[in-house]
C-alpha positions in Angstrom: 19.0 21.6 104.8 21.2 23.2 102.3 19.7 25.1 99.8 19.9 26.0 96.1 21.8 29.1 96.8 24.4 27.4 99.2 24.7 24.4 96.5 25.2 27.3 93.7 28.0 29.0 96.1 30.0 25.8 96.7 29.8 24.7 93.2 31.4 28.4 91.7 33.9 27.7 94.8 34.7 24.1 93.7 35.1 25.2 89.8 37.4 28.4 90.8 39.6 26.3 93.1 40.2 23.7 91.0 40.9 26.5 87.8 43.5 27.6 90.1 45.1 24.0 90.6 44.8 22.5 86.8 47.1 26.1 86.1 49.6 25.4 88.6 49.7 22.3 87.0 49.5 22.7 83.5 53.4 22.3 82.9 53.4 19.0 84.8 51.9 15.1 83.3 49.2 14.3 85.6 47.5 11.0 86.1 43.9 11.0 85.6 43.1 9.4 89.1 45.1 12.2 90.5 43.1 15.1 88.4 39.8 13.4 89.7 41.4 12.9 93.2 42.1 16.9 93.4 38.3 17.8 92.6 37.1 15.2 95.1 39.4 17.1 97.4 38.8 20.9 96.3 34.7 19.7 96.6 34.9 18.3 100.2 37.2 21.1 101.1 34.4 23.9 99.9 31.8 21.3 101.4 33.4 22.7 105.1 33.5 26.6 104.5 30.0 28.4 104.7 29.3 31.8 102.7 28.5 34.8 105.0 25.1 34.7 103.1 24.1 31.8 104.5 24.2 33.3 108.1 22.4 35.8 107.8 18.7 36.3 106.1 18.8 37.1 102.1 17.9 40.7 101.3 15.1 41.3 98.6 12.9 43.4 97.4 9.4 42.4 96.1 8.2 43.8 92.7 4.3 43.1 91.9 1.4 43.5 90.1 -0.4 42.5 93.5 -4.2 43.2 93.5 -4.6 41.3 90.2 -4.4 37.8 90.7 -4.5 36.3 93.7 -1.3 34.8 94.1 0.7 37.6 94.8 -0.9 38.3 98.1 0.1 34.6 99.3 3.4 35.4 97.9 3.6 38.3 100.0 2.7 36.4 102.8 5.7 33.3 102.3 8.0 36.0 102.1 7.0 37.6 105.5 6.7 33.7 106.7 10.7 33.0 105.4 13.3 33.2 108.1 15.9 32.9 105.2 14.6 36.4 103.5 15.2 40.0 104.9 12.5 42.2 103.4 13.8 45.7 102.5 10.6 46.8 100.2 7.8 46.4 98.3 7.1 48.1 95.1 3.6 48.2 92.8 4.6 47.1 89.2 2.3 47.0 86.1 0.1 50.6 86.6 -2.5 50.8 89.1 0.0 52.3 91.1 -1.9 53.9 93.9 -4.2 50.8 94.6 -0.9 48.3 94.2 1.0 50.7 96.8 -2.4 50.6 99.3 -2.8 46.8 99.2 0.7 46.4 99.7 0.7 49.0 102.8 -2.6 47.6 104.2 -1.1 44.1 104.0 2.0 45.1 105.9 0.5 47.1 108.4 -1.9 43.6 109.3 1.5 41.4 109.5 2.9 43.5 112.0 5.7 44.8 109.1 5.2 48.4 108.9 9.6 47.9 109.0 9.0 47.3 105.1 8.6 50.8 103.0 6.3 51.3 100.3 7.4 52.2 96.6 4.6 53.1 93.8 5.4 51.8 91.0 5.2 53.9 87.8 2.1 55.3 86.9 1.4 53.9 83.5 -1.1 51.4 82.1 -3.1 50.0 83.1 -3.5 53.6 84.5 -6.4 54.4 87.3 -9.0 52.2 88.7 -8.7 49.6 90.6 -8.8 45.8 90.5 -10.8 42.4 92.2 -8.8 43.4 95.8 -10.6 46.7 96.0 -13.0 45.6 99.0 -10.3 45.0 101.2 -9.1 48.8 101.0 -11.9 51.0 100.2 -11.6 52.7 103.5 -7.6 52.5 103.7 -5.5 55.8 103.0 -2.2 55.6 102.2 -1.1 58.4 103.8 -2.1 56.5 107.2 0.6 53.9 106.3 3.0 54.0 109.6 5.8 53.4 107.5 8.1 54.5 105.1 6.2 55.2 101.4 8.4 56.2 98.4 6.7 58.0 95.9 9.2 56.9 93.1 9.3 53.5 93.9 11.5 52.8 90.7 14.3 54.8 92.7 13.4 53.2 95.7 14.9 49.8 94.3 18.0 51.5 92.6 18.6 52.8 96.3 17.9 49.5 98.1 20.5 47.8 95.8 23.0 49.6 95.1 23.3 50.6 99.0 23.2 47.3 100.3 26.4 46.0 101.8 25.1 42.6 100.6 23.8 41.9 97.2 20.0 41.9 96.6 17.4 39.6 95.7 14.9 41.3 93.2 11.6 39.0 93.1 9.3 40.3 90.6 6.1 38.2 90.5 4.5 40.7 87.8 5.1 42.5 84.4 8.3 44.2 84.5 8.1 47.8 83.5 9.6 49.2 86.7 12.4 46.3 86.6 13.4 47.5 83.0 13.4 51.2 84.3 15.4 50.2 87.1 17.8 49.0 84.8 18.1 51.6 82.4 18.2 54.5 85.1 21.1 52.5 86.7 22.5 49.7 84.8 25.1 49.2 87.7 22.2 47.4 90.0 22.6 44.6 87.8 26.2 43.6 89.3 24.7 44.2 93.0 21.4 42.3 92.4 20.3 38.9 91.7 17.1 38.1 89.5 14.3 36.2 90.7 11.3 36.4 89.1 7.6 34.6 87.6 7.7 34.5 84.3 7.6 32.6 81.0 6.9 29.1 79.8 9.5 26.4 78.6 8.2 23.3 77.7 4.7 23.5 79.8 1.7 26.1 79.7 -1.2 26.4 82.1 -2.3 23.8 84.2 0.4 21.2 83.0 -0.3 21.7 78.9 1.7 20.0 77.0 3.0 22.8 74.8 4.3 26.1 76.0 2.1 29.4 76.1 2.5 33.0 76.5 2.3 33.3 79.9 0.8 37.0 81.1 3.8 38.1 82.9 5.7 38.3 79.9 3.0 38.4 77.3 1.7 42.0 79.2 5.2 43.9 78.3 7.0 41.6 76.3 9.7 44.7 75.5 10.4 45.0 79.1 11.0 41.6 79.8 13.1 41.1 77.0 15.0 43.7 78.7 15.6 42.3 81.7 16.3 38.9 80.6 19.0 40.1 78.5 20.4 41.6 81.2 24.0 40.3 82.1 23.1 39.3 85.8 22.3 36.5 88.1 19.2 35.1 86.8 16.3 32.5 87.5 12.7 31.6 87.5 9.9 29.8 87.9 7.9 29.2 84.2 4.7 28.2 83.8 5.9 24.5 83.9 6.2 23.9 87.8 4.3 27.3 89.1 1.4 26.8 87.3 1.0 23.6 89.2 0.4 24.3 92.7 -2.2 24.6 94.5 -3.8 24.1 98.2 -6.6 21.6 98.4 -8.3 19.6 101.6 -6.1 19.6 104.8 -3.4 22.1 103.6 -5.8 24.3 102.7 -8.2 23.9 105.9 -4.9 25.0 107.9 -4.5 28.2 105.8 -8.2 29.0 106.1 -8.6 28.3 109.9 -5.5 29.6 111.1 -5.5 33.0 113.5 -2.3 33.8 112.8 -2.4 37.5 110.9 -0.7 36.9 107.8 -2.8 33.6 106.8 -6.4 35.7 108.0 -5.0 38.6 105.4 -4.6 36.4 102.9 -8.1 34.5 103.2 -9.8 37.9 103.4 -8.6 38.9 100.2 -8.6 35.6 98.7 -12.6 36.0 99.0 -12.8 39.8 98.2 -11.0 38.6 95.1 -13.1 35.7 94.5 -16.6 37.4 94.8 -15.5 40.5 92.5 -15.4 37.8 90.2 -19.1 37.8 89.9 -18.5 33.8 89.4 -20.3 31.4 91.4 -17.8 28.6 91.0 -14.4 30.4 92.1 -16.2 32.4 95.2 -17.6 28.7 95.8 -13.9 27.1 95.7 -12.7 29.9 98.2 -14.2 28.0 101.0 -12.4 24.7 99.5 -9.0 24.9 97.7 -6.6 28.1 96.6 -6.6 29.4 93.1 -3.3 28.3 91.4 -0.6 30.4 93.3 1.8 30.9 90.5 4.1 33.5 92.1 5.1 31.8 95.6 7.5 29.7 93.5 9.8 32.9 93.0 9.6 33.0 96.7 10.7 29.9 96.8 13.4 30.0 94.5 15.0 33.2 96.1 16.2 30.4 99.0 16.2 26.9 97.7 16.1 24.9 94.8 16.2 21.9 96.7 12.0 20.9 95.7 12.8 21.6 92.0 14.3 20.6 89.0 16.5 23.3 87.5 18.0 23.2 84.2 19.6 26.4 82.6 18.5 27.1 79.1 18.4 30.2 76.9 15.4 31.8 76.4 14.0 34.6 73.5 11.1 36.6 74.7 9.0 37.0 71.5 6.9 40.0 70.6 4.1 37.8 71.2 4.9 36.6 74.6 6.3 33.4 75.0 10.0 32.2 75.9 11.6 30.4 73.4 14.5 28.1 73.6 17.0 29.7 71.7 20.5 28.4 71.5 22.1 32.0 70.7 19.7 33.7 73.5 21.3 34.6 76.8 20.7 31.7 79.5 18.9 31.5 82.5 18.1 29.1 85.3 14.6 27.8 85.1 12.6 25.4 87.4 10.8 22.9 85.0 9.9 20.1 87.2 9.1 19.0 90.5 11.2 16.8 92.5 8.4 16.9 95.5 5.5 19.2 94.8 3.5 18.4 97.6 6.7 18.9 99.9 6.4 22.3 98.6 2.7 22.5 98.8 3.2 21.4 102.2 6.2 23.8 103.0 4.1 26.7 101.4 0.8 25.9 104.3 3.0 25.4 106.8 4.9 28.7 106.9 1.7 31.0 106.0 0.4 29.5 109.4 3.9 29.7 111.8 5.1 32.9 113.1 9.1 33.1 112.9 
């Protein structure tokens, strides 16, 4: 199956060929059948040549506010599921840093991926405490992580990118202070890294409403978002209007729930750590039924395909009160706002958190 990111290659490939033809040209009268004959060809052409990306697994890093919602820690998991994606690290976003940076390390350690180093994220608010995933870890130490833990995780990413041989896929499913201080530490990672993130709402709020809202990821630190979305890189994700669909209900579910194999247990153990701190009978009662809505495995998605979605660019203002406006002087970016098959992805999305690679 080809996905989003080969169709994106090939169609750069097919628009710089044929640049290079039309201006060889340019002195000469050319029939029209002939100018459409010589894209047809440049297109099939491209169609043969694969990019080295796509033989060898994508490199990203995962920036999160896991320990919060619940959807991060199945995000965690498709990523680990995803033969297309190379984890290099994981980094706490959005305060909380410690508890962020155990979760993460506990997680890891229970998938078998102790590979993957640690970053904590910046230690700003929400400072201390620790959120609805504590149960989990309330006997887990850091320091007994087997891996590698960076204790400036910000730094940790500049590293990661600006190292790599190939360029980097940066999934941030959260807020995006550390992102923004990425960026303004080293603007260069911006020209070695590809953006991937959770965020916003275009047309669609929560649960399918028909008019946009602020959606948290942006509305939490709207000044850092803005910063990263006016950022001159590579650039797309998954609003409120397809990610705020999905969910896992009856046999998809069931599979997730029943299954042995590590990652899927992890996830089902926090799932209803998460759901009892809620102190609310009906969510710790739809643990044993159906998944909250799991906003953030969309980014996942989107880091290797596009082929589920509908993706439209459009340019997008981050207001001061948290939404993502269409703005036709605003920078674009390329946004998933509908589903082509969303129980394909549903589908994709049980399958994987139950399949070892």
């Amino acid at each position: 199956m080809t996905s989003g990111l080969d169709r994106g290659w090939k169609g750069s490939r097919v628009a710089a060929l044929t640049s290079d033809i039309m201006k060889n040209l340019c002195c000469s009268p050319v029939p029209l059948g002939t100018l459409a004959g010589i894209v047809l060809g440049v297109a099939a052409l491209v169609e043969g040549i694969e990019p080295a990306s796509a033989r060898k697994p994508i490199p990203v890093i995962l920036a999160t506010d896991i320990g919060d919602d619940i959807d991060d820690t199945w995000a965690l998991g498709l990523i680990l599921r995803s033969p297309e994606l190379d984890l290099k690290l994981v980094v706490g976003d959005y305060g909380r840093a410690t508890y962020r940076a155990r979760l993460l390390a506990r997680f890891l350690e229970r998938a078998g991926r102790t590979d993957v180093p640690v970053g904590v994220g910046m230690d700003i608010e929400p400072k201390g405490g620790e959120g609805r995933q504590a149960e989990w870890i309330k006997e887990y130490d850091l320091k007994a992580y087997p891996g590698k833990v960076h204790a400036d995780g910000v730094q940790a990413m500049i590293d990661v990118i600006m190292k790599s041989e190939q360029p980097v896929t940066l999934i941030a499913i959260g807020p995006l202070p550390n992102v923004a201080e990425a960026l303004k530490r080293e603007p260069r990672i911006a020209r070695h890294a590809r953006f991937v993130g959770m965020q916003g709402s275009v047309r669609q709020g929560y649960d399918g409403a028909p008019k946009p809202d602020a959606e948290w990821n942006v509305k939490a630190n709207p000044q850092a978002c803005r910063a990263v979305f006016t950022t001159a890189w590579d650039m797309t994700i998954a609003p409120l209007d397809t990610c705020g669909l999905v969910r896992l209900r009856g046999d998809q579910y069931a599979k997730v729930r029943d299954s042995k194999d590590p990652v899927a247990v992890a996830i089902i153990e926090n799932y209803r750590a998460w759901a009892a701190s809620s102190g609310e009978a009906d969510l710790k009662a739809l643990s044993a039924t159906a998944s909250s809505t799991l906003f953030d495995t969309v980014a996942v998605y989107l880091s290797f395909s596009h082929d589920l979605c509908v993706m439209e660019r459009v340019p997008l203002q981050v207001t001061d009160d948290g939404y993502t406006r269409i703005e036709p002087s605003a920078r674009s970016v390329l946004a998933a706002l509908g589903w082509k098959d969303l129980r394909g992805f549903e589908d994709l999305l049980a399958s994987r958190l139950t399949s070892r690679p």
